[in-house]
C-alpha positions as CSV (number, residue, x, y, z in Angstrom):
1,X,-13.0,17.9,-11.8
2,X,-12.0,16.9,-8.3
3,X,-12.8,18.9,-5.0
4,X,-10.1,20.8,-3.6
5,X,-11.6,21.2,-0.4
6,X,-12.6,17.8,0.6
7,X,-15.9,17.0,2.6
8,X,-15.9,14.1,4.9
9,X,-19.0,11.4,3.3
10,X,-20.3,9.1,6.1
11,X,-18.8,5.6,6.5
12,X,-20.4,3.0,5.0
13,X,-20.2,1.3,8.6
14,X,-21.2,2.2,12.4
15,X,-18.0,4.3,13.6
16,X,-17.2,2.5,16.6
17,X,-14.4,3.2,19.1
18,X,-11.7,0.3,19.9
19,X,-10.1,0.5,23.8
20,X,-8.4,-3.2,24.2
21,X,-7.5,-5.7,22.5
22,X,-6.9,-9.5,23.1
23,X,-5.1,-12.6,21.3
24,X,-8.7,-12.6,18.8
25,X,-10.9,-9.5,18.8
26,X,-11.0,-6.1,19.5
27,X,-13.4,-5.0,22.0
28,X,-15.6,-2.3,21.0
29,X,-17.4,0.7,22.6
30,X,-19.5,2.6,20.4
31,X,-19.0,6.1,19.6
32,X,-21.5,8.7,19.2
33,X,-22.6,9.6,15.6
34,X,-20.9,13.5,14.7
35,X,-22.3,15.6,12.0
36,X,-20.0,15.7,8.8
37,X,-16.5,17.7,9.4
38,X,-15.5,19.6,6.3
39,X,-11.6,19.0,6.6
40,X,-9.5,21.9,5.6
41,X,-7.2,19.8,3.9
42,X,-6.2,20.5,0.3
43,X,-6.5,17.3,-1.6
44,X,-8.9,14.6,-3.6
45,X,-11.4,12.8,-1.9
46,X,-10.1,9.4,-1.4
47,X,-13.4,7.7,-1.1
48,X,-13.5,8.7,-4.9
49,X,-10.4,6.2,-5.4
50,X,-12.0,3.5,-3.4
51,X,-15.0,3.7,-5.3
52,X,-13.2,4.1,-8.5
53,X,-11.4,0.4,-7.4
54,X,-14.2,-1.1,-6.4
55,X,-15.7,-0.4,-9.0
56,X,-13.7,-1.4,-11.8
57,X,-13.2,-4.4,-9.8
58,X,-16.2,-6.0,-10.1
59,X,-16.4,-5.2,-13.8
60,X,-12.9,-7.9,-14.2
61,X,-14.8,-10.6,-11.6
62,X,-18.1,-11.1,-10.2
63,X,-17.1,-12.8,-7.7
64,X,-15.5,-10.0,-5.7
65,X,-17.1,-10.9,-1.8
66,X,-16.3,-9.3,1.8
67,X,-13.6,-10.6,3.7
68,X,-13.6,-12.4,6.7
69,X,-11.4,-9.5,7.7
70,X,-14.4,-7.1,7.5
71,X,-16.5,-8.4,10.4
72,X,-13.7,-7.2,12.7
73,X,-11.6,-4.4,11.1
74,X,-14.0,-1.6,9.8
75,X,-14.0,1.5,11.1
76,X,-12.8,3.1,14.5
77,X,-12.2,6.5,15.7
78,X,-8.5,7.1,17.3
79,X,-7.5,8.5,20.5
80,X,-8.5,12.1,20.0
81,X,-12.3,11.5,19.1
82,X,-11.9,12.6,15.9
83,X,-9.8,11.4,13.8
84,X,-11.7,8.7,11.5
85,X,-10.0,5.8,10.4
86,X,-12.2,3.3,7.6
87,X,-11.4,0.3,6.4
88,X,-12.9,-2.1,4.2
89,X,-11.9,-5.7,2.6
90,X,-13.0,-8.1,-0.1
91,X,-11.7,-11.0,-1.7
92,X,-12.1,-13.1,-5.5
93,X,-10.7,-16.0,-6.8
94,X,-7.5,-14.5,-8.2
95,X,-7.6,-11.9,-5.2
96,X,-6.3,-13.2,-1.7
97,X,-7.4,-9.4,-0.4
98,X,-8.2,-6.3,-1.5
99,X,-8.5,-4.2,1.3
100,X,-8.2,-0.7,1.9
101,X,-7.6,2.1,5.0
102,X,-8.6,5.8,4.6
103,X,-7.6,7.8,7.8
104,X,-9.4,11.5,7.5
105,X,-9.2,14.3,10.3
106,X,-8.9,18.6,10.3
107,X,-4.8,18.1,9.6
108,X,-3.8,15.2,7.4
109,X,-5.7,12.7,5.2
110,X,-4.0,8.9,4.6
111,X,-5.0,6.3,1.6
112,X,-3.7,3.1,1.9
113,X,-4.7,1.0,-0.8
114,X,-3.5,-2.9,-1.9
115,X,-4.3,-5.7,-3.9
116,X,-2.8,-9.2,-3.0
117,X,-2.7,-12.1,-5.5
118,X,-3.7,-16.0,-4.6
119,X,-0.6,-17.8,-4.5
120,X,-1.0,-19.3,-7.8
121,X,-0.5,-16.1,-9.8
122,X,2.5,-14.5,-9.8
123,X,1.0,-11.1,-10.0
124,X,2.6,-8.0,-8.9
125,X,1.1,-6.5,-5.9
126,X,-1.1,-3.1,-6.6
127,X,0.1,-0.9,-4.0
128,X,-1.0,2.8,-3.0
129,X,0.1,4.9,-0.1
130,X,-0.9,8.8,-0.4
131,X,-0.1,11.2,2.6
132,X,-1.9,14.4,2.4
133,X,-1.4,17.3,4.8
134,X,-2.9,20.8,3.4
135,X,0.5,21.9,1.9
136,X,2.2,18.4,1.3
137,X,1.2,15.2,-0.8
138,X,3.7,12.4,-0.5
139,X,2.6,9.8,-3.0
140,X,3.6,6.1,-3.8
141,X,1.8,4.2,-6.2
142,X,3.6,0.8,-7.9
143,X,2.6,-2.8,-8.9
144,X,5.6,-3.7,-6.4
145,X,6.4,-6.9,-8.1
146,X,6.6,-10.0,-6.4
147,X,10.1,-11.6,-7.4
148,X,13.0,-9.5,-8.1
149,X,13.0,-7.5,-11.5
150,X,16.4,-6.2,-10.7
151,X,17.9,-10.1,-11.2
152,X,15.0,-11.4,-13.0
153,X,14.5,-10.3,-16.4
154,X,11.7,-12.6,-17.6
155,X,10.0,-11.4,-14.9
156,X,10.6,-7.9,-15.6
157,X,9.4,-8.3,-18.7
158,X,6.3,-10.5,-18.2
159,X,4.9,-7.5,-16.2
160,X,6.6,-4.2,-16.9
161,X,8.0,-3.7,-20.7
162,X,4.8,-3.0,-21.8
163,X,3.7,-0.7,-19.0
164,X,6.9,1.2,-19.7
165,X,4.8,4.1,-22.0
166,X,2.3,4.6,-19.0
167,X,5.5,4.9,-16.1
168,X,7.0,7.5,-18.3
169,X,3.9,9.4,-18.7
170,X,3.3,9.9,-15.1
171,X,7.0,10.1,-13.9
172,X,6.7,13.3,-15.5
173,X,3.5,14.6,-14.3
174,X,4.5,13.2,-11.0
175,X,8.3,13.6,-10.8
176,X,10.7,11.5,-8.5
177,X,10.3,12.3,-4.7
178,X,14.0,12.2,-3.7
179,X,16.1,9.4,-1.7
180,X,14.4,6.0,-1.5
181,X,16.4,3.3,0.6
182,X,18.3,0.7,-1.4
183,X,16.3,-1.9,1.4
184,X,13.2,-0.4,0.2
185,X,13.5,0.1,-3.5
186,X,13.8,-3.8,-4.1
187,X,10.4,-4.1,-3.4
188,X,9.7,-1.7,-6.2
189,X,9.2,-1.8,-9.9
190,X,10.8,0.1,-12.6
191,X,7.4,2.4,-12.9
192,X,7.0,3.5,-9.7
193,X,5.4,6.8,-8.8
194,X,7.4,8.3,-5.6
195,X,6.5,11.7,-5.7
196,X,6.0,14.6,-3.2
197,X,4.2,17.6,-4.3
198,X,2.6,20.8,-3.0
199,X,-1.5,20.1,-3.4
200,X,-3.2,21.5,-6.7
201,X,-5.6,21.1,-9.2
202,X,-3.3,19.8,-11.8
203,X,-1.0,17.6,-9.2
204,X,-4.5,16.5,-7.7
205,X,-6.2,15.3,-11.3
206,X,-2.6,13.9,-12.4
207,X,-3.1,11.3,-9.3
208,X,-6.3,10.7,-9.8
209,X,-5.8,9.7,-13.4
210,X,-2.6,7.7,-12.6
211,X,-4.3,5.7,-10.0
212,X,-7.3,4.4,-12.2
213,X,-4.7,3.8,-15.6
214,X,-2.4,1.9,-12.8
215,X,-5.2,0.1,-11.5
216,X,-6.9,-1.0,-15.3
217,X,-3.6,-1.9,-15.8
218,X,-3.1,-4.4,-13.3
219,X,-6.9,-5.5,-13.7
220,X,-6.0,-6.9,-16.9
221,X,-3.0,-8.8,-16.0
222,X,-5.1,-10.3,-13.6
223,X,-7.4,-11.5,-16.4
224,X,-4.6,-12.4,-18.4
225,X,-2.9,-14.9,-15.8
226,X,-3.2,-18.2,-15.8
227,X,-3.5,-20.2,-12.2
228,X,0.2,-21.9,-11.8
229,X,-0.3,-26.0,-11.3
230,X,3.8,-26.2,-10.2
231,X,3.5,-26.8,-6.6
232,X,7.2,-25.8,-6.0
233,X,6.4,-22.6,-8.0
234,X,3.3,-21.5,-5.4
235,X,5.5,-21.9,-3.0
236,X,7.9,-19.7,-4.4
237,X,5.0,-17.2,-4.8
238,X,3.8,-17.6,-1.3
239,X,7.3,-17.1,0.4
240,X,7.9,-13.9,-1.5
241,X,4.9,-12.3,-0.9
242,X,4.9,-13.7,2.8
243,X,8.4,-11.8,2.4
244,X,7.0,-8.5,1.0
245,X,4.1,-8.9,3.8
246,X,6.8,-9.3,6.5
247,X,9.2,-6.4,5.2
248,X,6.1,-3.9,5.3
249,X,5.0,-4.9,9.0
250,X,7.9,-4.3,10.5
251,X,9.3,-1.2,8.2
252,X,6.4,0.7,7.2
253,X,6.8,4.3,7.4
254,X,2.8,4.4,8.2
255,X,3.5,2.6,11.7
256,X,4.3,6.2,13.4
257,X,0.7,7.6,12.3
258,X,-1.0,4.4,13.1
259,X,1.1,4.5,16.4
260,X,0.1,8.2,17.3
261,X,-3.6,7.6,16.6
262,X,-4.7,4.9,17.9
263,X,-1.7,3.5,20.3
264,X,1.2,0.6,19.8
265,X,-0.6,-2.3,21.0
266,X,-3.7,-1.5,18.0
267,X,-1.3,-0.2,15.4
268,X,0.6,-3.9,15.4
269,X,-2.2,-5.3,14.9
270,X,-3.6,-3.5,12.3
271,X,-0.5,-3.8,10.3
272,X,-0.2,-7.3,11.2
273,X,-3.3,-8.9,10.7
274,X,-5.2,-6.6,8.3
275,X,-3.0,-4.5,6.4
276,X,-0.1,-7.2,5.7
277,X,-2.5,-10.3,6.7
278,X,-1.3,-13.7,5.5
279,X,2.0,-13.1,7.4
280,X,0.5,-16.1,9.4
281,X,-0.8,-18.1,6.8
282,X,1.7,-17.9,3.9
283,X,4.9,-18.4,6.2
284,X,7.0,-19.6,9.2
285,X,10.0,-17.3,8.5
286,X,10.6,-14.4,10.9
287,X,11.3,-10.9,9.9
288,X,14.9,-11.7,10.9
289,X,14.6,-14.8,8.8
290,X,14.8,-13.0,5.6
291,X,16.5,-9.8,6.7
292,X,19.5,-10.5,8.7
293,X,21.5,-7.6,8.7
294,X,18.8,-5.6,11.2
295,X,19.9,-8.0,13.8
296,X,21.1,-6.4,16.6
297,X,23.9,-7.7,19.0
298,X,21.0,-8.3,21.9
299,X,19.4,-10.3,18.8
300,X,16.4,-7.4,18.5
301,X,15.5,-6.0,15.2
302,X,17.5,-2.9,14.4
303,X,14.9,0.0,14.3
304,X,16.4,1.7,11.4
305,X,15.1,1.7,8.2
306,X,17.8,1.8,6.3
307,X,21.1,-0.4,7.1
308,X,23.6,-0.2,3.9
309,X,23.2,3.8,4.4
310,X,22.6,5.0,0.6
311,X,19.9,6.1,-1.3
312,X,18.1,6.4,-4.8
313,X,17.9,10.5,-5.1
314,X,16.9,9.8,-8.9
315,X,14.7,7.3,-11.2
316,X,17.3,4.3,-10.8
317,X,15.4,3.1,-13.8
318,X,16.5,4.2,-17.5
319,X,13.4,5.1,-19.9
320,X,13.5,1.4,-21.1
321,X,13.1,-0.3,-17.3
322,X,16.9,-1.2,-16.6
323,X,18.3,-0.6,-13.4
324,X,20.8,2.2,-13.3
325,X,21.3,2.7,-9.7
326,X,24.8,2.4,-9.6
327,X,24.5,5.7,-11.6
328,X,22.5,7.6,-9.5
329,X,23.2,6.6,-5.7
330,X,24.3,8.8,-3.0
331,X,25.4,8.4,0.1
332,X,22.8,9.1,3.0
Protein backbone atom coordinates (compact mmCIF):
# COMPACT_ATOMS: atom_id res chain seq x y z
CA UNK A 1 0.00 0.00 0.00
CA UNK A 2 1.16 3.52 -0.73
CA UNK A 3 2.22 6.18 2.04
CA UNK A 4 -0.20 8.76 2.80
CA UNK A 5 2.16 10.95 4.30
CA UNK A 6 4.89 11.33 1.92
CA UNK A 7 8.68 11.63 2.87
CA UNK A 8 10.90 13.61 0.70
CA UNK A 9 13.88 10.64 -0.70
CA UNK A 10 17.15 12.57 -1.75
CA UNK A 11 17.66 13.46 -5.41
CA UNK A 12 19.51 11.31 -7.32
CA UNK A 13 21.55 14.59 -8.25
CA UNK A 14 23.50 17.54 -6.39
CA UNK A 15 20.51 20.13 -5.66
CA UNK A 16 21.91 23.11 -7.11
CA UNK A 17 20.42 26.62 -7.20
CA UNK A 18 19.94 28.39 -10.80
CA UNK A 19 20.17 32.63 -10.56
CA UNK A 20 20.62 33.59 -14.51
CA UNK A 21 20.30 32.36 -17.45
CA UNK A 22 21.85 33.05 -20.97
CA UNK A 23 21.08 32.15 -24.77
CA UNK A 24 22.86 28.29 -23.74
CA UNK A 25 23.22 27.39 -20.02
CA UNK A 26 22.11 28.15 -16.81
CA UNK A 27 24.58 29.35 -14.44
CA UNK A 28 24.64 27.60 -11.23
CA UNK A 29 25.32 28.33 -7.56
CA UNK A 30 25.28 25.42 -5.40
CA UNK A 31 22.91 25.11 -2.58
CA UNK A 32 23.67 23.74 0.71
CA UNK A 33 22.60 20.01 1.29
CA UNK A 34 19.15 20.17 3.89
CA UNK A 35 18.16 17.20 5.95
CA UNK A 36 15.02 15.34 4.56
CA UNK A 37 11.62 17.44 4.98
CA UNK A 38 8.65 15.24 5.73
CA UNK A 39 5.95 17.19 3.56
CA UNK A 40 2.59 17.34 5.12
CA UNK A 41 1.01 16.71 1.96
CA UNK A 42 -1.59 13.98 1.59
CA UNK A 43 -0.63 12.05 -1.45
CA UNK A 44 1.63 9.04 -3.25
CA UNK A 45 5.11 9.46 -3.46
CA UNK A 46 5.79 10.30 -7.01
CA UNK A 47 9.32 9.07 -7.09
CA UNK A 48 7.41 5.62 -6.79
CA UNK A 49 5.91 6.51 -10.44
CA UNK A 50 9.16 7.51 -11.79
CA UNK A 51 10.68 4.49 -10.76
CA UNK A 52 7.77 2.45 -11.66
CA UNK A 53 8.48 4.06 -15.49
CA UNK A 54 11.79 3.70 -15.52
CA UNK A 55 11.58 0.67 -14.65
CA UNK A 56 9.29 -1.00 -16.92
CA UNK A 57 11.02 0.96 -19.46
CA UNK A 58 14.02 -0.66 -19.66
CA UNK A 59 12.30 -4.04 -19.48
CA UNK A 60 10.64 -2.96 -23.46
CA UNK A 61 14.35 -1.60 -24.67
CA UNK A 62 17.81 -1.83 -23.46
CA UNK A 63 18.76 0.80 -24.95
CA UNK A 64 17.04 3.39 -22.77
CA UNK A 65 20.39 6.14 -22.21
CA UNK A 66 20.50 9.74 -20.54
CA UNK A 67 19.66 12.66 -22.47
CA UNK A 68 21.75 15.31 -23.63
CA UNK A 69 19.08 17.27 -21.79
CA UNK A 70 20.35 15.83 -18.40
CA UNK A 71 23.71 17.43 -18.20
CA UNK A 72 21.94 20.82 -17.84
CA UNK A 73 18.36 20.41 -16.47
CA UNK A 74 18.46 18.28 -13.30
CA UNK A 75 17.63 19.48 -10.27
CA UNK A 76 17.30 23.15 -8.78
CA UNK A 77 15.79 24.68 -5.77
CA UNK A 78 13.27 27.66 -6.53
CA UNK A 79 13.09 31.12 -5.11
CA UNK A 80 12.09 30.37 -1.60
CA UNK A 81 15.05 27.84 -0.69
CA UNK A 82 12.93 25.12 -0.39
CA UNK A 83 10.95 24.16 -2.72
CA UNK A 84 12.70 21.15 -4.74
CA UNK A 85 12.22 20.81 -8.19
CA UNK A 86 13.88 17.27 -9.98
CA UNK A 87 14.15 16.43 -13.24
CA UNK A 88 15.57 13.72 -15.15
CA UNK A 89 15.70 12.55 -19.03
CA UNK A 90 16.49 9.61 -21.18
CA UNK A 91 16.12 8.62 -24.63
CA UNK A 92 15.90 4.99 -26.92
CA UNK A 93 15.55 4.36 -30.32
CA UNK A 94 11.77 4.53 -30.57
CA UNK A 95 11.89 7.26 -27.64
CA UNK A 96 12.83 10.97 -28.78
CA UNK A 97 12.53 11.79 -24.70
CA UNK A 98 11.36 10.49 -21.76
CA UNK A 99 11.78 13.04 -19.33
CA UNK A 100 10.18 13.77 -16.19
CA UNK A 101 9.70 16.89 -13.43
CA UNK A 102 8.73 16.25 -9.79
CA UNK A 103 8.35 19.65 -7.89
CA UNK A 104 7.99 18.72 -3.86
CA UNK A 105 7.71 21.42 -0.98
CA UNK A 106 5.49 21.66 2.70
CA UNK A 107 2.18 22.85 0.47
CA UNK A 108 1.82 21.21 -2.93
CA UNK A 109 3.56 18.29 -4.79
CA UNK A 110 3.71 18.37 -8.95
CA UNK A 111 4.41 15.11 -11.35
CA UNK A 112 4.97 15.90 -14.66
CA UNK A 113 5.59 12.96 -16.66
CA UNK A 114 5.86 12.36 -20.79
CA UNK A 115 7.00 10.18 -23.34
CA UNK A 116 7.75 11.50 -26.96
CA UNK A 117 8.02 9.20 -29.99
CA UNK A 118 10.90 9.37 -32.91
CA UNK A 119 9.31 10.76 -35.78
CA UNK A 120 8.93 7.66 -37.51
CA UNK A 121 6.28 6.17 -35.14
CA UNK A 122 3.17 7.53 -35.02
CA UNK A 123 2.76 6.81 -31.41
CA UNK A 124 0.53 8.62 -29.08
CA UNK A 125 2.22 10.71 -26.62
CA UNK A 126 2.21 9.19 -22.80
CA UNK A 127 1.30 12.13 -20.90
CA UNK A 128 0.93 12.64 -16.98
CA UNK A 129 0.30 15.88 -15.04
CA UNK A 130 -0.77 15.27 -11.20
CA UNK A 131 -1.27 18.44 -8.88
CA UNK A 132 -1.40 17.56 -5.30
CA UNK A 133 -2.06 20.05 -2.53
CA UNK A 134 -3.04 18.25 1.02
CA UNK A 135 -6.80 18.40 0.29
CA UNK A 136 -6.93 18.49 -3.65
CA UNK A 137 -5.56 16.07 -6.44
CA UNK A 138 -6.15 17.40 -9.91
CA UNK A 139 -5.12 14.55 -12.24
CA UNK A 140 -4.52 14.12 -16.04
CA UNK A 141 -3.30 11.09 -17.42
CA UNK A 142 -3.81 10.23 -21.48
CA UNK A 143 -1.81 8.84 -24.46
CA UNK A 144 -2.80 12.34 -26.14
CA UNK A 145 -2.71 11.05 -29.58
CA UNK A 146 -0.74 12.54 -32.12
CA UNK A 147 -3.23 13.14 -35.20
CA UNK A 148 -6.76 13.93 -34.64
CA UNK A 149 -9.02 10.91 -33.47
CA UNK A 150 -11.97 13.21 -33.62
CA UNK A 151 -11.64 13.25 -37.82
CA UNK A 152 -9.41 10.30 -38.05
CA UNK A 153 -10.96 7.09 -37.43
CA UNK A 154 -8.14 4.70 -38.53
CA UNK A 155 -6.30 6.44 -36.31
CA UNK A 156 -8.58 6.17 -33.50
CA UNK A 157 -8.75 2.82 -33.87
CA UNK A 158 -5.16 1.83 -34.48
CA UNK A 159 -4.49 3.12 -30.86
CA UNK A 160 -7.63 3.35 -28.73
CA UNK A 161 -10.52 0.58 -29.57
CA UNK A 162 -8.77 -1.82 -27.74
CA UNK A 163 -7.75 0.32 -24.77
CA UNK A 164 -11.48 1.17 -24.54
CA UNK A 165 -12.05 -1.71 -21.54
CA UNK A 166 -9.03 -0.12 -19.48
CA UNK A 167 -10.51 3.90 -20.08
CA UNK A 168 -13.80 2.67 -18.75
CA UNK A 169 -12.33 1.03 -15.79
CA UNK A 170 -10.67 3.99 -14.51
CA UNK A 171 -13.16 6.72 -15.64
CA UNK A 172 -15.01 5.24 -12.90
CA UNK A 173 -12.64 4.94 -10.25
CA UNK A 174 -11.37 8.31 -11.35
CA UNK A 175 -14.56 10.20 -12.52
CA UNK A 176 -14.54 13.25 -15.01
CA UNK A 177 -13.03 16.46 -13.46
CA UNK A 178 -15.47 19.04 -14.90
CA UNK A 179 -15.12 21.71 -17.98
CA UNK A 180 -12.12 20.96 -20.28
CA UNK A 181 -11.59 23.66 -23.13
CA UNK A 182 -12.79 22.57 -26.63
CA UNK A 183 -8.92 24.13 -27.59
CA UNK A 184 -7.59 21.72 -25.20
CA UNK A 185 -9.60 18.62 -25.48
CA UNK A 186 -8.26 18.05 -29.25
CA UNK A 187 -5.16 17.14 -27.89
CA UNK A 188 -6.84 14.40 -25.99
CA UNK A 189 -7.89 10.87 -26.54
CA UNK A 190 -11.15 9.23 -25.98
CA UNK A 191 -9.62 7.50 -22.49
CA UNK A 192 -8.47 10.25 -20.83
CA UNK A 193 -8.31 10.48 -17.03
CA UNK A 194 -9.34 14.29 -15.99
CA UNK A 195 -10.13 13.89 -12.56
CA UNK A 196 -10.02 16.01 -9.39
CA UNK A 197 -10.41 14.34 -6.18
CA UNK A 198 -10.05 14.86 -2.35
CA UNK A 199 -6.63 12.69 -1.36
CA UNK A 200 -7.34 9.04 0.03
CA UNK A 201 -6.17 5.68 0.20
CA UNK A 202 -8.50 4.40 -2.38
CA UNK A 203 -8.27 7.66 -4.83
CA UNK A 204 -4.38 7.36 -4.13
CA UNK A 205 -4.01 3.44 -5.03
CA UNK A 206 -6.64 3.93 -8.00
CA UNK A 207 -3.83 6.41 -9.61
CA UNK A 208 -1.19 4.56 -8.86
CA UNK A 209 -2.61 1.49 -10.58
CA UNK A 210 -3.98 3.55 -13.55
CA UNK A 211 -0.62 5.09 -14.16
CA UNK A 212 1.49 1.71 -14.48
CA UNK A 213 -1.73 -0.21 -16.72
CA UNK A 214 -1.59 3.24 -18.89
CA UNK A 215 1.97 3.17 -19.04
CA UNK A 216 2.24 -1.08 -19.96
CA UNK A 217 -0.16 -0.13 -22.23
CA UNK A 218 1.58 2.33 -24.25
CA UNK A 219 4.95 0.24 -23.71
CA UNK A 220 3.61 -2.31 -25.90
CA UNK A 221 2.39 -0.20 -28.69
CA UNK A 222 5.74 0.89 -28.70
CA UNK A 223 6.96 -2.67 -29.39
CA UNK A 224 4.30 -3.21 -31.66
CA UNK A 225 5.12 -0.24 -34.14
CA UNK A 226 6.88 -0.50 -36.96
CA UNK A 227 9.50 2.50 -38.02
CA UNK A 228 7.47 4.46 -41.07
CA UNK A 229 9.97 4.58 -44.37
CA UNK A 230 7.22 7.38 -46.08
CA UNK A 231 9.23 10.40 -45.81
CA UNK A 232 6.06 12.65 -46.38
CA UNK A 233 4.43 10.60 -43.61
CA UNK A 234 7.51 11.58 -40.83
CA UNK A 235 6.92 14.67 -41.71
CA UNK A 236 3.46 14.58 -41.02
CA UNK A 237 4.45 13.01 -37.56
CA UNK A 238 7.04 15.62 -36.89
CA UNK A 239 4.69 18.72 -37.64
CA UNK A 240 1.99 17.37 -35.26
CA UNK A 241 3.90 16.61 -32.51
CA UNK A 242 6.08 19.88 -33.16
CA UNK A 243 2.25 21.19 -33.03
CA UNK A 244 1.29 19.49 -29.71
CA UNK A 245 4.98 20.60 -28.39
CA UNK A 246 4.07 24.27 -29.40
CA UNK A 247 0.35 24.27 -28.01
CA UNK A 248 1.76 23.06 -24.43
CA UNK A 249 4.53 25.83 -24.32
CA UNK A 250 2.60 28.52 -24.70
CA UNK A 251 -0.89 27.15 -22.93
CA UNK A 252 0.21 25.01 -20.19
CA UNK A 253 -1.72 25.51 -17.12
CA UNK A 254 1.74 24.46 -15.18
CA UNK A 255 3.46 27.87 -16.45
CA UNK A 256 1.88 29.87 -13.33
CA UNK A 257 3.70 27.27 -10.77
CA UNK A 258 6.75 27.21 -12.75
CA UNK A 259 6.44 31.08 -12.94
CA UNK A 260 5.93 31.57 -9.14
CA UNK A 261 8.87 29.27 -8.26
CA UNK A 262 11.49 29.88 -9.98
CA UNK A 263 10.65 33.29 -12.01
CA UNK A 264 9.50 34.05 -15.89
CA UNK A 265 12.71 34.23 -17.54
CA UNK A 266 13.61 30.14 -16.00
CA UNK A 267 10.08 28.96 -16.33
CA UNK A 268 10.19 29.64 -20.40
CA UNK A 269 12.84 27.93 -20.56
CA UNK A 270 12.07 25.02 -18.86
CA UNK A 271 8.91 24.59 -20.82
CA UNK A 272 10.65 25.39 -23.89
CA UNK A 273 13.59 23.58 -24.08
CA UNK A 274 13.08 20.64 -21.61
CA UNK A 275 9.66 19.99 -20.98
CA UNK A 276 8.31 20.54 -24.78
CA UNK A 277 11.97 20.28 -26.31
CA UNK A 278 12.05 19.63 -30.06
CA UNK A 279 9.93 22.83 -30.61
CA UNK A 280 13.31 23.78 -32.35
CA UNK A 281 14.21 20.81 -33.96
CA UNK A 282 10.88 19.34 -35.34
CA UNK A 283 9.54 22.78 -36.77
CA UNK A 284 9.62 26.36 -38.20
CA UNK A 285 5.95 27.22 -37.50
CA UNK A 286 5.19 29.71 -34.76
CA UNK A 287 2.58 29.19 -32.11
CA UNK A 288 0.50 31.71 -34.13
CA UNK A 289 1.33 29.50 -37.17
CA UNK A 290 -0.98 26.80 -36.20
CA UNK A 291 -3.30 28.66 -33.84
CA UNK A 292 -4.53 31.82 -35.41
CA UNK A 293 -7.47 32.75 -33.60
CA UNK A 294 -5.21 33.87 -30.30
CA UNK A 295 -3.86 36.64 -32.42
CA UNK A 296 -4.47 39.78 -31.03
CA UNK A 297 -5.12 43.08 -32.99
CA UNK A 298 -1.35 44.32 -31.75
CA UNK A 299 -0.41 40.83 -33.46
CA UNK A 300 0.48 39.29 -29.66
CA UNK A 301 -0.71 36.02 -28.55
CA UNK A 302 -4.02 36.31 -26.75
CA UNK A 303 -3.35 35.12 -23.07
CA UNK A 304 -6.51 33.26 -22.69
CA UNK A 305 -6.75 29.85 -22.76
CA UNK A 306 -9.75 29.30 -24.16
CA UNK A 307 -11.04 31.43 -27.32
CA UNK A 308 -14.40 29.68 -28.68
CA UNK A 309 -15.66 30.06 -24.92
CA UNK A 310 -17.30 26.44 -24.23
CA UNK A 311 -16.45 23.59 -22.48
CA UNK A 312 -16.58 19.63 -22.04
CA UNK A 313 -18.47 19.43 -18.32
CA UNK A 314 -18.81 15.61 -19.20
CA UNK A 315 -16.90 12.50 -20.95
CA UNK A 316 -17.43 13.80 -24.59
CA UNK A 317 -16.68 10.29 -25.42
CA UNK A 318 -19.48 7.51 -25.51
CA UNK A 319 -18.51 3.97 -23.80
CA UNK A 320 -17.38 2.81 -27.40
CA UNK A 321 -14.72 6.00 -28.04
CA UNK A 322 -17.04 8.34 -30.38
CA UNK A 323 -17.09 11.81 -29.87
CA UNK A 324 -20.35 13.09 -28.40
CA UNK A 325 -19.44 16.53 -27.47
CA UNK A 326 -22.03 18.17 -29.19
CA UNK A 327 -24.13 16.36 -26.53
CA UNK A 328 -22.53 17.45 -23.61
CA UNK A 329 -21.14 21.17 -24.11
CA UNK A 330 -21.84 24.06 -22.14
CA UNK A 331 -21.26 27.34 -22.47
CA UNK A 332 -18.38 28.82 -20.25
Amino acid sequence: MLNICLTLKSPPLPITTFTSINSSSWRRRRKRKEPSTQLHVSAVSYQDFIHFALNETKTHTTLLVPSPLQDKYNALIANDGKTELQMLSYQAPKIRLLRSMNIQSELMQVFDFAVFPNPEFDLPIFCANFFTTANKNIIVLDLNPLHDVISQRDYKDKYYKNLMPLGLKYAKLLPWGGKLTSESIKFFSPIVIWAKFTSSQDKNDALYSAFMEYYKAWLVLMDQSIEEKDVSQIKRNCEAQHRYLTWRAEKDPGHGVLKKLIGETLAKDLLRNFLFSGIDELGSKKFLDYFPEYCCEDGAINEKRSIVGKSFESRPWNSSGEFVGNNSEANI
